[in-house]
BALUMTOR-59944 format. One record per residue (C-alpha): residue in three letters; z negated, x, y. Coordinates in steps of 0.02 Angstrom, whole numbers, padded with zeros to 5 digits, always signed. Last residue first. Layout:
N
ALAZXY/...
//
This chain:
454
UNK-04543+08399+05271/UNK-04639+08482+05133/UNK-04515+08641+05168/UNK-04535+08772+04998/UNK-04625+08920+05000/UNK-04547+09070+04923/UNK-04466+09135+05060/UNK-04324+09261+04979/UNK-04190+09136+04991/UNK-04198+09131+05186/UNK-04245+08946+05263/UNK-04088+08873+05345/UNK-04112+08835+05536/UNK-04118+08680+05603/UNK-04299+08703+05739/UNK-04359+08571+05584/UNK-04300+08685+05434/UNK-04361+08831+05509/UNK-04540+08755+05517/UNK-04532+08685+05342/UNK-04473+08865+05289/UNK-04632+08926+05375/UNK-04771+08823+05323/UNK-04747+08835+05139/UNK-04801+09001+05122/UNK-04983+08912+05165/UNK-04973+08794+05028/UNK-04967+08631+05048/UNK-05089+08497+05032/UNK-05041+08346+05145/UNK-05139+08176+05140/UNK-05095+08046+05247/UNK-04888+08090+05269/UNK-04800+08005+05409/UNK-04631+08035+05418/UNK-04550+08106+05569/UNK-04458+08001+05713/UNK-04542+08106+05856/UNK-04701+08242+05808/UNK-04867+08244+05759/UNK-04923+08403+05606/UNK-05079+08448+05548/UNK-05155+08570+05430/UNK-05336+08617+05379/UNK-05391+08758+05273/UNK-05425+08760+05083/UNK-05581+08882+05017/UNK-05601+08809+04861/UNK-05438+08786+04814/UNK-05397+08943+04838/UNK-05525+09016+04716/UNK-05620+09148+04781/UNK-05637+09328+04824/UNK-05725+09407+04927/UNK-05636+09300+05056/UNK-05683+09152+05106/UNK-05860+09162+05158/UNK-06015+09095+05259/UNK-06202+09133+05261/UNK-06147+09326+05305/UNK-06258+09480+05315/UNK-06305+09466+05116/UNK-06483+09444+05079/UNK-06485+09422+04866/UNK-06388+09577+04827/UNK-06366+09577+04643/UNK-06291+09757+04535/UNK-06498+09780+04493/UNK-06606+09683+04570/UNK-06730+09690+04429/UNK-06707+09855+04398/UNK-06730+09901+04579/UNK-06590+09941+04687/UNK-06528+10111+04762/UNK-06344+10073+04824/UNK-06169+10138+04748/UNK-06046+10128+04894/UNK-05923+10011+04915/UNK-06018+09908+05030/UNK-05924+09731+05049/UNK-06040+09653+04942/UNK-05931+09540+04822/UNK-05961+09352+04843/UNK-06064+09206+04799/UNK-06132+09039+04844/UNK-05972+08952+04769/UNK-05903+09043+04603/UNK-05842+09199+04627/UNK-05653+09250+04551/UNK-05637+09463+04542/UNK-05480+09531+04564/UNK-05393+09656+04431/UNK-05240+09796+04449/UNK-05251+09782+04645/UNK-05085+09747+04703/UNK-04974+09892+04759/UNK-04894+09872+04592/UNK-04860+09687+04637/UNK-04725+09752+04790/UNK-04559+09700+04720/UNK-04606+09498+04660/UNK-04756+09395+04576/UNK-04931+09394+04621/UNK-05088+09301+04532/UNK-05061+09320+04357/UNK-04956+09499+04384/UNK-05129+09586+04457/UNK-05240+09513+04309/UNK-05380+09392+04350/UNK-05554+09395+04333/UNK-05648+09224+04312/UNK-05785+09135+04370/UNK-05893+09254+04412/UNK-06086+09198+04472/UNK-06117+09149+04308/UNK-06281+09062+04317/UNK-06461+09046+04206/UNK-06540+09150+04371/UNK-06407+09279+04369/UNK-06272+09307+04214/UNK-06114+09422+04202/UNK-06026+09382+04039/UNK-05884+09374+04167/UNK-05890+09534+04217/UNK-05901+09619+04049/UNK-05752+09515+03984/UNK-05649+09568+04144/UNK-05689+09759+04121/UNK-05650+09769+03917/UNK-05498+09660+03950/UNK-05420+09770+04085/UNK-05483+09929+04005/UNK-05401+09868+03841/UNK-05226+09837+03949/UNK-05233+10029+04032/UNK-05277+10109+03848/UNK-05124+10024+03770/UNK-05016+10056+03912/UNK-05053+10260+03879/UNK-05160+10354+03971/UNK-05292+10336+04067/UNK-05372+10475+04153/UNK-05271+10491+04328/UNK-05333+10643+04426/UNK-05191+10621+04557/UNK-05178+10420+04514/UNK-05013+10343+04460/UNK-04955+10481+04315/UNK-05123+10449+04226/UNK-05216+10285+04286/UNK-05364+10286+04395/UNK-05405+10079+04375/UNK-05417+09990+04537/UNK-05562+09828+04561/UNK-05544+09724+04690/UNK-05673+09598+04734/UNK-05683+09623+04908/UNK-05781+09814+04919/UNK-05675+09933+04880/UNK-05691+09933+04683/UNK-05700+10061+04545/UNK-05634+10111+04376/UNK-05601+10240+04260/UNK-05728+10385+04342/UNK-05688+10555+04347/UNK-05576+10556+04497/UNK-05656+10455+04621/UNK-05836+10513+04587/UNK-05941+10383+04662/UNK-06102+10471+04775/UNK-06251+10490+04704/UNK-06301+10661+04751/UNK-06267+10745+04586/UNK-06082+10664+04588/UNK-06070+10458+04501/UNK-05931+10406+04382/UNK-05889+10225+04346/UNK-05836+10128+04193/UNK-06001+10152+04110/UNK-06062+09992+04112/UNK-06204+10018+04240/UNK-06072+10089+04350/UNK-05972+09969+04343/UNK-06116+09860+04395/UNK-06147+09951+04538/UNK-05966+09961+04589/UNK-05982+09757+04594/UNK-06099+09748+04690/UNK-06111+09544+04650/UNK-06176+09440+04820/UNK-06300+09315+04843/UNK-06299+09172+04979/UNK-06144+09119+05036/UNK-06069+08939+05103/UNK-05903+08905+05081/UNK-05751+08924+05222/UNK-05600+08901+05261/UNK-05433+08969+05260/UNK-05261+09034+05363/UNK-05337+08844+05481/UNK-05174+08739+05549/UNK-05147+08637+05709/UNK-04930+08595+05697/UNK-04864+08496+05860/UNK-04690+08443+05844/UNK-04582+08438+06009/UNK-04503+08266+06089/UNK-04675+08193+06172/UNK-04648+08363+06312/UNK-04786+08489+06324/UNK-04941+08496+06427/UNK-05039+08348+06359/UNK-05008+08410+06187/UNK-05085+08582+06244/UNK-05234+08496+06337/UNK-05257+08370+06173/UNK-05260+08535+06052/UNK-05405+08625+06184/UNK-05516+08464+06186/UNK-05514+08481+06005/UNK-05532+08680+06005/UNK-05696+08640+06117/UNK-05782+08486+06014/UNK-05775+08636+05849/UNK-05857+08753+05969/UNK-05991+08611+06010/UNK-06012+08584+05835/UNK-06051+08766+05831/UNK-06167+08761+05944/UNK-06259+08609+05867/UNK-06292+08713+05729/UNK-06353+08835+05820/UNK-06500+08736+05907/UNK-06573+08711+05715/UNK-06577+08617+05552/UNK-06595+08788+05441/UNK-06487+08753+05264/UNK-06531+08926+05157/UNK-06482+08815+04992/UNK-06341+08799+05078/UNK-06259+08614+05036/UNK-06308+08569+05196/UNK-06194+08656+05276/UNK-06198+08707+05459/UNK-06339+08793+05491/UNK-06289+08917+05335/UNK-06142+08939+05382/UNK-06180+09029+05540/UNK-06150+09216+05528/UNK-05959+09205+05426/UNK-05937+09030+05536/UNK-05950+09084+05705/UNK-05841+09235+05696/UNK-05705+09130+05584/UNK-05731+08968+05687/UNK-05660+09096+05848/UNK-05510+09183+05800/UNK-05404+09082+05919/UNK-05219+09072+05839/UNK-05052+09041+05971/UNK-04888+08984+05912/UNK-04738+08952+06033/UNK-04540+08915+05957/UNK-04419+08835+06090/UNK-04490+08925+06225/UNK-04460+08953+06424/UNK-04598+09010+06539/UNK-04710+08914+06662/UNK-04791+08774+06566/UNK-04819+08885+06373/UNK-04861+09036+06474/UNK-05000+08925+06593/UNK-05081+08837+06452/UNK-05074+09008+06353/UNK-05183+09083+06470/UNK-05288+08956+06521/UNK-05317+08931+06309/UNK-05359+09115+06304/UNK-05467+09132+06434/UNK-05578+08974+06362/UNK-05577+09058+06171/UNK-05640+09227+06253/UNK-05782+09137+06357/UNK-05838+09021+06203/UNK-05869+09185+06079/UNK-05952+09272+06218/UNK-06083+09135+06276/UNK-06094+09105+06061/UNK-06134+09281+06034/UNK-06232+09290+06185/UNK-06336+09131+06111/UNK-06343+09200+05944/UNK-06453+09380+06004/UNK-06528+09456+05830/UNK-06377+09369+05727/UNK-06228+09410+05807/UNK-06285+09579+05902/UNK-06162+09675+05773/UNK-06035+09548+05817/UNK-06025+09577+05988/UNK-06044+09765+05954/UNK-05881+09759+05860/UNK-05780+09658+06011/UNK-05745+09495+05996/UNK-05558+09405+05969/UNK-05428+09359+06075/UNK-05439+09475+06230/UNK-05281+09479+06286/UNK-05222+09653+06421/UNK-05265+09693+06591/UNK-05355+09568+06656/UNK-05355+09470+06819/UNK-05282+09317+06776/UNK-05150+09278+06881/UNK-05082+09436+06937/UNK-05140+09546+06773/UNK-05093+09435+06656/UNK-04922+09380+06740/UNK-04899+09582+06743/UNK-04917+09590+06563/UNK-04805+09461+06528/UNK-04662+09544+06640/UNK-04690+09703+06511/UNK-04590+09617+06374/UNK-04664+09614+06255/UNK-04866+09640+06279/UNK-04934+09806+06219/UNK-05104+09835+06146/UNK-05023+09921+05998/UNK-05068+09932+05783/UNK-05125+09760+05791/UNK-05245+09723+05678/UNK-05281+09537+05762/UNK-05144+09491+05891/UNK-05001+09557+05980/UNK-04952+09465+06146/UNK-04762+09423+06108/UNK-04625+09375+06244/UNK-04454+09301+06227/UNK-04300+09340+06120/UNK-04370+09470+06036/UNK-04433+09672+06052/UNK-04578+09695+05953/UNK-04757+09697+05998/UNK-04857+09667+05837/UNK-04909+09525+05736/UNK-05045+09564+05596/UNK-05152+09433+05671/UNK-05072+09300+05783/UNK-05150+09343+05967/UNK-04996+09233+06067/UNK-04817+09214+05997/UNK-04681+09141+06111/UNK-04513+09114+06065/UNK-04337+09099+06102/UNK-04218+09044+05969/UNK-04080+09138+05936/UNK-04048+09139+05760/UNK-04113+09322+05759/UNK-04268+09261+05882/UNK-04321+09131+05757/UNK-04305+09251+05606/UNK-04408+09372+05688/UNK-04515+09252+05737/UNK-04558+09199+05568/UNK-04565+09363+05505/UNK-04448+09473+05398/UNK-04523+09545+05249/UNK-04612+09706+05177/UNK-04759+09688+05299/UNK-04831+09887+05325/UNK-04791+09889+05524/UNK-04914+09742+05535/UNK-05042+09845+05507/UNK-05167+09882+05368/UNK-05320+09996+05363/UNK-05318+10146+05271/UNK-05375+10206+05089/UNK-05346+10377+05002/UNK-05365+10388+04809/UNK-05173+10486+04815/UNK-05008+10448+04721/UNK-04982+10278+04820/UNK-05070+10270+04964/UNK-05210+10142+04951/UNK-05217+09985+05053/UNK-05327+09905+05175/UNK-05393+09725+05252/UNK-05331+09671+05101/UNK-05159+09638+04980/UNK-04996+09641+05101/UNK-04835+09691+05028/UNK-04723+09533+05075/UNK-04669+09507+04902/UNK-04817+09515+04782/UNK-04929+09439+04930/UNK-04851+09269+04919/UNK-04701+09223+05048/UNK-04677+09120+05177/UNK-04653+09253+05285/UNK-04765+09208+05434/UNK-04892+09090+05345/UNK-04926+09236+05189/UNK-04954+09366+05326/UNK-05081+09247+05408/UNK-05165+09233+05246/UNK-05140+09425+05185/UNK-05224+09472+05374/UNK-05359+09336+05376/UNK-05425+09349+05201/UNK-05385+09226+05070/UNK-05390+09331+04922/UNK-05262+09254+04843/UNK-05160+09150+04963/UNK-05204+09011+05064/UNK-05236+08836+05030/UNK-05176+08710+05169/UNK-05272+08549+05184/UNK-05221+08361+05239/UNK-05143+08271+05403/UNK-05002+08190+05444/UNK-04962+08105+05614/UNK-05049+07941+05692/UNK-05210+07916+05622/UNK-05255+08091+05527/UNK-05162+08190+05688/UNK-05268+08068+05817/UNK-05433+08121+05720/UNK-05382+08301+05760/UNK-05375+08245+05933/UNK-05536+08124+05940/UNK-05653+08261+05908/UNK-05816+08180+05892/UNK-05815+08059+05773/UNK-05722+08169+05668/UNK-05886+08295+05628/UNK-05915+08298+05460/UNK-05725+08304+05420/UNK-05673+08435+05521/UNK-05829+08511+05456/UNK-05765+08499+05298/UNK-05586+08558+05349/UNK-05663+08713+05413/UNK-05570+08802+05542/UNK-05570+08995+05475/UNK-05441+09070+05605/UNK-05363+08916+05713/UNK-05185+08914+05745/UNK-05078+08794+05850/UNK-04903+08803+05804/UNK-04789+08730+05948/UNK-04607+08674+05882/UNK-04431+08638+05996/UNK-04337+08527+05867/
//
């Protein structure tokens, strides 16, 4: 069965939810396909999610932990690329088994050669289109010389102080991209197409707190309605899509996440720090190779172990398990305002399983709801009474620093021919892949460890 994936970064299935009345396409999947959440991986950021989705696979097996990783033997961090995924993709697989396909701005997706055409997407290592006949169709019809799928840094550095160019911005790049793909998905051939709009994750992170009620921040206001507007938008984008394509293909809408509303955030090097796990230089600045712990900034925390770290200072298994306990005990004795702002801290092998867990970080930090930890790695100046708490974060909205699944579920949707109808669908998002195979009739690969839910 020919399949068309329609991703959306971030969509929230609560304000799916708030907000059916108005967007009678998703409403249309809930009455006359399946409908239901999709929890993401552990942390669910954008590039492990989408990762997770395109392998079927958890973390510990397709190699992908954060926005960055450390080299191994050295302290030295980089951003990811798709180049670093351990596993074979879900177009890969397609294309091998000689499907064509067409994949649009999916993060971590490169340029590769395949049966068809790929546009890469989010952390893309290359701008290139495969093959180079795509490019030209962008530049003939279109007038642009490559995708824009997602806003520029000084967009979202102007986020807050000017909204409504944010939003003007935001609304421009998600209405190019649908024309674009509306016209690739009607004039070239596919049996496999997936597009994701990054969109409700730009809005969202800023804008949370207009949205929520919940947020103890809540502001009633023009933006609000903005982003119920953007939400009215991807609707009206899904019916245009199932307008242009044929009754007999499935249609599958699906969020990597969600969101949860934010309003105080742990530092968590600060507080190692104050516990004496982490080393500071005479200027202040954290001392890589004399302290015994530290954190990049998501709720990681990496221990400088002997023979694994150059300057490694624990020793034996004995030490590295105490250090472990000591650390995760510490954190989650961790009280703010009569709260515990960490739910739990979890070992590397509780969470992943498979070749790559070593690359894992050797503890993540659970928040509860209204927190997260500051992305600044660096040790700030704070009061005693602020101490390791930042109480005006940049964000209103999160996902991803780090917290439960469950709380953070995205949406998923399927409609096509002669398949049953399933009300309330919680998969997880490794499970996506092998059900797609197994509709387009092609065996799943042993190694996927999601399992088909159709």
């Amino acid at each position: 069965m020919r399949t068309l994936v329609l991703g959306f970064d971030g969509a929230s299935p609560r304000l799916v939810d708030k907000w059916i009345d108005r967007l009678p396409t998703f409403n249309m999947f809930k009455e006359r396909g399946s409908w239901g959440l999709t929890i993401p991986p552990i942390p669910a950021q954008t590039p492990v999610a989408w990762t997770t989705f395109a392998t079927g696979q958890n973390p510990g097996n397709h190699g992908i932990f954060s926005f960055a990783f450390r080299h191994k033997g050295s302290y030295e961090r980089k951003v990811i690329d798709p180049e670093l995924i351990r596993s074979k993709t879900l177009w890969r697989i397609l294309s091998d088994c000689g499907k064509r396909i067409g994949v649009v701005n999916v993060p971590m997706c490169d340029s590769m050669k395949v049966r068809g055409f790929i546009i890469p997407g989010f952390l893309s290592r290359t701008e290139g289109v495969f093959p180079p006949p795509i490019k030209e169709i962008l530049q003939r019809r279109f007038h642009v010389d490559r995708l824009m799928g997602d806003l520029d840094v000084d967009t979202l550095k102007m986020a807050r102080s000017n909204p409504e160019l944010f939003f003007e911005r935001v609304n421009h790049i998600t209405d190019e991209m649908a024309e674009i793909c509306l016209h690739l998905i009607k004039e070239e051939k596919w049996d496999f197409f997936m597009a994701v709009f990054m969109g409700a994750d730009r809005i969202q992170h800023f804008f949370w707190k207009y949205v929520d009620e919940d947020h103890p921040e809540y502001e009633e206001t023009l933006i609000g309605e903005l982003v119920e507007d953007f939400y009215i938008k991807l609707d009206r984008i899904v019916s245009r899509f199932l307008e242009g394509v044929p009754e007999d293909i499935c249609v599958i809408v699906l969020s990597d996440h969600g969101f949860c509303p934010i309003h105080k955030e742990i530092i968590i090097n600060d507080f190692l720090q104050e516990m004496k796990f982490l080393e500071t230089d005479e200027i202040g600045k954290i001392d890589l190779e004399r302290s015994r712990a530290i954190s990049y900034g998501y709720g990681d925390i990496w221990l400088n172990v002997r023979g694994r770290e150059p300057k490694g200072i624990i020793g034996s298994d004995k030490d590295y398990e105490d250090l472990r306990v000591e650390i995760s005990e510490e954190l989650k004795r961790i009280k703010v305002d009569g709260g515990r702002p960490i739910l739990d801290v979890k070992k590397r092998e509780q969470i992943y399983w498979g070749s790559y867990v070593d690359r894992a970080p050797d503890l993540t930090t659970i928040f509860d709801i209204g927190w997260q930890a500051a992305r600044q790695p660096e040790i700030t100046k704070r009061s005693k009474l602020k101490r390791y708490v930042n109480d005006n974060p940049l964000w209103s909205g999160g996902h991803d620093g780090t917290h439960d699944p469950a709380a953070v579920p995205g949406i998923i949707g399927v409609l096509g021919p002669e398949m049953r109808k399933e009300r309330e669908l919680r998969v997880r998002l490794s499970d996506v892949a092998p059900t797609i195979l197994g509709l387009m009739g092609i065996a799943a690969p042993t190694e996927m460890d999601g399992k088909p839910f159709y």
